[in-house]
Backbone as CSV, one residue per row, in Angstrom:
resi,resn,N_x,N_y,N_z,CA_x,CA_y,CA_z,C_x,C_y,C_z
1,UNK,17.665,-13.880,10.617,17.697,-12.442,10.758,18.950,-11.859,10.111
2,UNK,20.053,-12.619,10.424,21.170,-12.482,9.746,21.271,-12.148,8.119
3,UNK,20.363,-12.825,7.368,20.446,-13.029,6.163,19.122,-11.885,5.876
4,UNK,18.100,-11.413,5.973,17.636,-10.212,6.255,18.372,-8.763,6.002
5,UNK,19.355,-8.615,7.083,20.455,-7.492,7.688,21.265,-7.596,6.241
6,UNK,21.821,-8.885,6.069,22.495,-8.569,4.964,21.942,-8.292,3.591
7,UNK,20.809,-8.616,3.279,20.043,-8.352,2.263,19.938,-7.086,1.833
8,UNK,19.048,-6.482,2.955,18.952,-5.181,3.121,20.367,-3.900,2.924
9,UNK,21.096,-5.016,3.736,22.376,-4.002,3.470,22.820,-3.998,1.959
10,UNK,22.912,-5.035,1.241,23.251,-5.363,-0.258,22.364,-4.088,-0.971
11,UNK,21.277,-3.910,-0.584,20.168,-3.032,-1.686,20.495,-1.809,-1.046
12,UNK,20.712,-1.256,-0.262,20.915,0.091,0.177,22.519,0.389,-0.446
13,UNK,23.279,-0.444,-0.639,24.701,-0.207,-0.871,24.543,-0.074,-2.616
14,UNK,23.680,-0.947,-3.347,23.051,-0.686,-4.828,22.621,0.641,-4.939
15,UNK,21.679,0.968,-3.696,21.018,2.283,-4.381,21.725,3.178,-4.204
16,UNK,23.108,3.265,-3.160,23.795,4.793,-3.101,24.750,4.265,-4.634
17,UNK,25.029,3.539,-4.572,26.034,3.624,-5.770,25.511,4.328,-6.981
18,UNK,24.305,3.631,-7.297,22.893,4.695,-8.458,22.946,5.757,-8.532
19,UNK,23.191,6.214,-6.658,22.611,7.704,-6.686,24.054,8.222,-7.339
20,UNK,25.069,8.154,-6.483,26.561,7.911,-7.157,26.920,8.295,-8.324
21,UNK,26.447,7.183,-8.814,26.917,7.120,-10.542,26.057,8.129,-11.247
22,UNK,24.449,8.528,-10.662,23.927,9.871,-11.657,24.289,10.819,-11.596
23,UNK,24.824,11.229,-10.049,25.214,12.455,-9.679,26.322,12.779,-9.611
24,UNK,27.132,12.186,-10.437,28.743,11.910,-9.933,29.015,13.275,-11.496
25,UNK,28.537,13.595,-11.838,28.766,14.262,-12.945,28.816,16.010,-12.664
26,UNK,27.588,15.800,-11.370,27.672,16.962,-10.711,28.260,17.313,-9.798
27,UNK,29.066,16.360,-9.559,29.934,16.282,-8.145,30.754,16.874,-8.906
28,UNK,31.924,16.689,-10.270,32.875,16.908,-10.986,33.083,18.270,-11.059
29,UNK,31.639,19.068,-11.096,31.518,20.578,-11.487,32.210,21.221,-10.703
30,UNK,33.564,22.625,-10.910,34.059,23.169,-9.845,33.197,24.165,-9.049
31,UNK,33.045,24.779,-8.164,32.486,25.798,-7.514,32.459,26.855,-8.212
32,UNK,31.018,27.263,-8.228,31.440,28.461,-8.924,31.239,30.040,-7.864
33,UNK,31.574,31.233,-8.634,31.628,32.280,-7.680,30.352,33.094,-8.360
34,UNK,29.582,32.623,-9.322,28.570,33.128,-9.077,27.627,32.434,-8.146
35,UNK,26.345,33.480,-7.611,25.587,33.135,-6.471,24.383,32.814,-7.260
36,UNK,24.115,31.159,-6.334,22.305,30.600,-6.952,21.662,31.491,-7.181
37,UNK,20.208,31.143,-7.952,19.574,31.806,-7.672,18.130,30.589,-8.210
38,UNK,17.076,30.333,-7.461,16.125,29.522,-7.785,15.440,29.902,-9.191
39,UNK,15.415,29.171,-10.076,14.440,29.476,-11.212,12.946,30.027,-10.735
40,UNK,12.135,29.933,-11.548,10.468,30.192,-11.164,10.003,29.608,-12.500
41,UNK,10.632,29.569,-12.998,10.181,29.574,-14.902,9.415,28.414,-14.699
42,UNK,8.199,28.529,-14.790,6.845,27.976,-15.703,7.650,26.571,-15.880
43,UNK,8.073,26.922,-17.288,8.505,25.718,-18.480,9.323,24.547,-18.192
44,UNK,10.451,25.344,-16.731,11.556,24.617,-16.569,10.905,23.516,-15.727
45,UNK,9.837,23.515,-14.721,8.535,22.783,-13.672,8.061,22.145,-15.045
46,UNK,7.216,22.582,-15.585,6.288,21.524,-16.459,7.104,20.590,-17.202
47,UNK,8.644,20.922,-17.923,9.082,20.107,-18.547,10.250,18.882,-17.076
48,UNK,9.589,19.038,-16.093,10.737,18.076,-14.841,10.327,16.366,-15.655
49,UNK,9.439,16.314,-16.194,9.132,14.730,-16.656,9.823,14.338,-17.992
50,UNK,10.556,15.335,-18.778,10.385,14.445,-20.120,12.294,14.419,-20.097
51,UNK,11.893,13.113,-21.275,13.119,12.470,-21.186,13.834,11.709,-20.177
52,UNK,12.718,10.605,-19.022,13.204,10.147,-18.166,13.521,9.081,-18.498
53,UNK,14.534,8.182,-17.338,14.842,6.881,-17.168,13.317,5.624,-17.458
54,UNK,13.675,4.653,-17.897,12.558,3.838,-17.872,12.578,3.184,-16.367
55,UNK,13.995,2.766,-15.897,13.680,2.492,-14.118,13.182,3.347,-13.257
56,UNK,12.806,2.718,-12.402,11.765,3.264,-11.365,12.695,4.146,-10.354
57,UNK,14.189,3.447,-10.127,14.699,4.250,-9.298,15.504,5.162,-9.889
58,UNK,16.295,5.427,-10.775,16.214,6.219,-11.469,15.554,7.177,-12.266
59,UNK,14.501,7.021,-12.461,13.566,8.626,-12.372,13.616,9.012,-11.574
60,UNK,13.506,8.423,-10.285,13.602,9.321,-8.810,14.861,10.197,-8.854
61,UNK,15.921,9.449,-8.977,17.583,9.801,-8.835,17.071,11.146,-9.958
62,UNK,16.658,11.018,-11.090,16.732,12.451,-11.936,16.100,13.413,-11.589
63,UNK,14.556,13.257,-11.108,13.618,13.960,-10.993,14.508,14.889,-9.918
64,UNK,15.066,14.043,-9.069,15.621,15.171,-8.076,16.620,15.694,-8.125
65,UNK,17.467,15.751,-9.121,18.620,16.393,-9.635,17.763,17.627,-10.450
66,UNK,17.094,17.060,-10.937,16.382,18.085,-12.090,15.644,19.366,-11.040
67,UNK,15.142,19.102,-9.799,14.702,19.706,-8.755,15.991,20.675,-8.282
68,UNK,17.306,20.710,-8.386,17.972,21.341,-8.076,18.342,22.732,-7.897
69,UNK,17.632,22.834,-9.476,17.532,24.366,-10.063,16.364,24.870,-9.514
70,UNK,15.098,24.471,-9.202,13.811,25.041,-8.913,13.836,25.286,-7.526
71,UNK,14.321,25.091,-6.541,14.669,25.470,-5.142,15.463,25.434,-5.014
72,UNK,15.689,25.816,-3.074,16.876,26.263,-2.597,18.003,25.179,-2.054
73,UNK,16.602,24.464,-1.636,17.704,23.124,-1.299,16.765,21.582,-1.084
74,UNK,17.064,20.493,-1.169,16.247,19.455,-1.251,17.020,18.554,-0.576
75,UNK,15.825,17.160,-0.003,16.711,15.942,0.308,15.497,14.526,-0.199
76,UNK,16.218,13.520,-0.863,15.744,12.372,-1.505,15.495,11.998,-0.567
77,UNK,14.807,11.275,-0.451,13.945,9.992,0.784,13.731,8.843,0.655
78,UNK,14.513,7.969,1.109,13.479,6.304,0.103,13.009,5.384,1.684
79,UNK,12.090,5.127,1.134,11.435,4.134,2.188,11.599,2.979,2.408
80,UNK,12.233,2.667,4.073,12.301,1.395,4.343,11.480,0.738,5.813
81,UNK,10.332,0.213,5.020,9.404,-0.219,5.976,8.807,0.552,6.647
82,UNK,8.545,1.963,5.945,7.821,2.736,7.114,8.989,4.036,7.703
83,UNK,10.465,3.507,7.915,10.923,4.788,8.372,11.798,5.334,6.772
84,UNK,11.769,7.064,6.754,12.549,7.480,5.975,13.981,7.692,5.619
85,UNK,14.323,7.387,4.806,15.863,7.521,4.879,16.513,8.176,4.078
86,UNK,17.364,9.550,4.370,17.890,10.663,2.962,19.111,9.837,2.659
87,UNK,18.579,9.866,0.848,19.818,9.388,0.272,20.726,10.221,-0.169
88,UNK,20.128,11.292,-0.472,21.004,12.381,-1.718,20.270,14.042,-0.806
89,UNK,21.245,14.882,-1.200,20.269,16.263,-0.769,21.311,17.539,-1.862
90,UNK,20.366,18.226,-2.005,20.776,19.321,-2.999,21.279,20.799,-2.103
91,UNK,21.553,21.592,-2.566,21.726,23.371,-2.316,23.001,23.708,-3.320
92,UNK,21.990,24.878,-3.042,23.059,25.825,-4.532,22.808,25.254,-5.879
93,UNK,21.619,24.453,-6.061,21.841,23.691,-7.701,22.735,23.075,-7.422
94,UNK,23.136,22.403,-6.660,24.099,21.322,-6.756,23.569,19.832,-5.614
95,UNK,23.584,18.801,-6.598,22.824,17.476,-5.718,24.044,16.524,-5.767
96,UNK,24.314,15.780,-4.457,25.042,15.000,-3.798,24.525,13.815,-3.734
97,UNK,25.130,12.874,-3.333,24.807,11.621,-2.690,24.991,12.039,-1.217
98,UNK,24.239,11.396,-0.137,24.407,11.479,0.950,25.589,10.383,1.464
99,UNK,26.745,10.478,2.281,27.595,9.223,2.823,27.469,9.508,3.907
100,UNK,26.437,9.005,5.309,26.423,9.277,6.122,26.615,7.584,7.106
101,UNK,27.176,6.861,8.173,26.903,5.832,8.781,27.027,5.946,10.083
102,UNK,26.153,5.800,10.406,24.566,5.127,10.251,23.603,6.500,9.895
103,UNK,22.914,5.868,8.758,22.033,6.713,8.112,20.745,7.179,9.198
104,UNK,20.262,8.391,9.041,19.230,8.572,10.160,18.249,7.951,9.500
105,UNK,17.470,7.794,10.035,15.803,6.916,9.537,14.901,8.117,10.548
106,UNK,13.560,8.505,9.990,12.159,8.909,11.038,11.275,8.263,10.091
107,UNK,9.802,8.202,10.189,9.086,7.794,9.957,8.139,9.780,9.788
108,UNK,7.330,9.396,8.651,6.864,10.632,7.579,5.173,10.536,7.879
109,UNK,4.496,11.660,7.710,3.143,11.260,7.768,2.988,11.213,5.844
110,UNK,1.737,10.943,5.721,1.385,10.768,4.034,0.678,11.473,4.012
111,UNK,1.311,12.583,2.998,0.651,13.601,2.369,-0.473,13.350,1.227
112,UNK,-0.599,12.563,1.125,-1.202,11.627,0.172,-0.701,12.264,-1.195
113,UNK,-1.621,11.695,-2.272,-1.358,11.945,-3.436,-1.228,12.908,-3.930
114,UNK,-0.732,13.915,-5.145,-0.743,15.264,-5.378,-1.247,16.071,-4.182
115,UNK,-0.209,16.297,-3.394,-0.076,16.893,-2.302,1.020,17.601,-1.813
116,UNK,1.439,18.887,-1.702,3.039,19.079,-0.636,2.226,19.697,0.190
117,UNK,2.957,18.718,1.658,2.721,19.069,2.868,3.429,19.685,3.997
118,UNK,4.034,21.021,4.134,4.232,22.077,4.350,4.854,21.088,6.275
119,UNK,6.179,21.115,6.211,6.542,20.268,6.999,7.628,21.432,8.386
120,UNK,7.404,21.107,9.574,8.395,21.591,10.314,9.914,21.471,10.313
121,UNK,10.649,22.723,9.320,11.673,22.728,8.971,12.702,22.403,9.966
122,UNK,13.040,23.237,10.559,14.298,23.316,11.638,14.163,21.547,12.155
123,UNK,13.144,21.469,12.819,13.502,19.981,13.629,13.175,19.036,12.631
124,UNK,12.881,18.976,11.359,12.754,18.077,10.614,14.342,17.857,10.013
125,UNK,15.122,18.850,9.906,16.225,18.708,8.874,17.522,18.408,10.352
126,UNK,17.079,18.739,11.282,17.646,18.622,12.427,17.960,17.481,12.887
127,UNK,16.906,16.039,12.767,16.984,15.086,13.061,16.908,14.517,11.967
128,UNK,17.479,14.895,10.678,18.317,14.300,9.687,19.653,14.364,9.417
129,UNK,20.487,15.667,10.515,21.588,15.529,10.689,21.954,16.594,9.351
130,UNK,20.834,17.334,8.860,20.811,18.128,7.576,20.890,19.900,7.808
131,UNK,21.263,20.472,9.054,20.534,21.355,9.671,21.411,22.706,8.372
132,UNK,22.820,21.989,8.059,23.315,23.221,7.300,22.118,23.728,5.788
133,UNK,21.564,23.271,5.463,20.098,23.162,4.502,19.861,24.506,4.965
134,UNK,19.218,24.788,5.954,18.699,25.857,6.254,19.331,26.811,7.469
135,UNK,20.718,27.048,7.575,21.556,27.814,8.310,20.629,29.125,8.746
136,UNK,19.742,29.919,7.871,19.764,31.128,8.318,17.779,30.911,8.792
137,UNK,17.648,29.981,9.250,16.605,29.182,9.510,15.177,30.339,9.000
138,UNK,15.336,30.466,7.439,14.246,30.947,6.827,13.546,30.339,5.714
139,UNK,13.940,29.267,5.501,12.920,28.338,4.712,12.176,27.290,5.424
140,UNK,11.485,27.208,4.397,10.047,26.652,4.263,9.815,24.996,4.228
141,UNK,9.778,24.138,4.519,9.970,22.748,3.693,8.607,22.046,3.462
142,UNK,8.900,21.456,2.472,7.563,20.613,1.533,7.861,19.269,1.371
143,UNK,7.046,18.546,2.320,6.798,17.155,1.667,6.001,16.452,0.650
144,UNK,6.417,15.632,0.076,6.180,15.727,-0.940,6.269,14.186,-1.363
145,UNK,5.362,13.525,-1.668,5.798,12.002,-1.901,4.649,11.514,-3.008
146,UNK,5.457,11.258,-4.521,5.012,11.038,-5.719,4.555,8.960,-5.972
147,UNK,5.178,8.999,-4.850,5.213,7.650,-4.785,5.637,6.682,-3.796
148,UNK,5.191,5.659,-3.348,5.048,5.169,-1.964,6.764,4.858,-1.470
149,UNK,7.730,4.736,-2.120,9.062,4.269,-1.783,9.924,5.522,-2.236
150,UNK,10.036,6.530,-2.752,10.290,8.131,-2.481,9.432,9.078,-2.043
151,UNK,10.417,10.075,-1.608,9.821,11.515,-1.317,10.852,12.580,-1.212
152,UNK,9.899,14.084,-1.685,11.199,14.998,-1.993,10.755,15.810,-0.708
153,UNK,11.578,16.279,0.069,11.704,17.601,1.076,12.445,18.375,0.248
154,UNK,11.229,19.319,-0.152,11.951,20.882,-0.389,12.044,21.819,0.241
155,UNK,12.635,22.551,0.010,12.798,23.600,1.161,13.084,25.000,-0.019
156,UNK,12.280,26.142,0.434,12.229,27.287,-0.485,11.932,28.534,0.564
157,UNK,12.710,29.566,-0.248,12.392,30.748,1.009,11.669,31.802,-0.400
158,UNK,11.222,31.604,-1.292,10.422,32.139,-2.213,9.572,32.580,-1.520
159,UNK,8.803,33.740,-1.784,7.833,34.536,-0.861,5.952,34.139,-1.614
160,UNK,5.621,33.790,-0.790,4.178,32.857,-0.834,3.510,33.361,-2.590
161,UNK,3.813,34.405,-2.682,2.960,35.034,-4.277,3.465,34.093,-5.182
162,UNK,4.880,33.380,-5.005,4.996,32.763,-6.190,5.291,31.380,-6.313
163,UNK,5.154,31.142,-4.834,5.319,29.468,-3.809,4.538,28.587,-4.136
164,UNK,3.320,29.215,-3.881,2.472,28.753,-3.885,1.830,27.562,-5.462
165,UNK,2.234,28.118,-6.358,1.849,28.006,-7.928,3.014,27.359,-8.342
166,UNK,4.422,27.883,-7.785,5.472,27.294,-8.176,5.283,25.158,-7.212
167,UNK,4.899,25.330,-6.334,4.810,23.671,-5.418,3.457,22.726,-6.247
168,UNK,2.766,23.686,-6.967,1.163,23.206,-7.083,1.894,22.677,-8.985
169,UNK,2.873,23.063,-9.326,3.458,22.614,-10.554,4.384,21.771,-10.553
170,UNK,5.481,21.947,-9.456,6.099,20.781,-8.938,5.622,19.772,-8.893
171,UNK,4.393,19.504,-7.873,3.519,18.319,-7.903,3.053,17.961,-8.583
172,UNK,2.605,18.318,-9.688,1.728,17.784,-10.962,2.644,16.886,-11.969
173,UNK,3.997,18.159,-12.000,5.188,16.955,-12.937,5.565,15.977,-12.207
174,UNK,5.864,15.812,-11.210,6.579,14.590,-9.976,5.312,13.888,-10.448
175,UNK,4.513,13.884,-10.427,3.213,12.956,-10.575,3.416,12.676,-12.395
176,UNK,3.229,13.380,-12.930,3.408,12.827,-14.354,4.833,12.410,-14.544
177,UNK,5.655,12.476,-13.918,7.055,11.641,-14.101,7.082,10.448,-13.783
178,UNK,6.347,10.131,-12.936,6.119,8.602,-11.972,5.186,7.766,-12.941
179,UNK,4.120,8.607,-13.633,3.068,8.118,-14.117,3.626,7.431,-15.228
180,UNK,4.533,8.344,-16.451,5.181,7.942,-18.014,6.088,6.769,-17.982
């Protein structure tokens, strides 16, 4: 069991470093004093696939950096055995690595395939220890899982006329990013 624990621990300590080393570029950026503001643009969604990593975990690591700009705020997910675990989470266009110990874990229902499944915000980000995400507790969150060992929680306070079309394009590139 011993050798298990440590295994496991070896690959989780690989993948924050990954997340680390992609996002460490955005970590560098100073604050700025202008205020976010979520894209909507069409082009900027359809083009989330091109020019990716050929590794598997690294497209993930981009796809969700690249997600930064298109909502308000996000958190990476990778799967271990069934429960979820946030590695990285975004706001303001700006994506982090998560350094949290002991990492929270829950277990996710499956939205299945080309799917976001419209998830209970407050106690979902709550018992990720994520609650500053949604301070003024008016967004929305979307699960979202392109593939059986990630998933993206988004969270958007975009008003349904343009939510709706904007998540239904999200999903299609997350799916053709996984696919190329």
């Amino acid at each position: 069991m011993d050798k298990l624990t440590r295994s496991l621990s070896q690959g989780f300590n690989r993948f924050q470093k990954r997340i680390e080393s992609l996002l460490e570029t955005e970590e560098a950026a100073p604050p700025s004093s202008v205020r976010f503001e979520v894209s909507r643009d069409p082009a900027l969604v359809r083009d989330l696939p091109l020019g990716l990593p050929e590794d598997h975990l690294d497209r993930a690591i981009v796809l969700f950096s690249r997600l930064a700009g298109l909502y308000d705020a996000g958190v990476l997910l990778e799967n271990h055995d069934g429960l979820w675990r946030p590695q990285a989470f975004f706001r303001d266009g700006q994506a982090r690595p998560l350094r949290r110990d002991p990492m929270p874990s829950l277990p996710l229902p499956d939205p299945g395939p080309l799917t976001a499944l419209q998830a209970p915000t407050e106690a979902l980000l709550r018992r990720l220890g994520l609650a500053e995400l949604d301070e003024k507790n008016r967004r929305r969150a979307f699960l979202i899982k392109p593939v059986p060992d990630f998933a993206y929680l988004l969270l958007s306070d975009l008003p349904d006329l343009w939510l709706k079309d904007h998540l239904e394009r999200t999903v299609k590139s997350l799916a053709d990013g996984f696919a190329g």
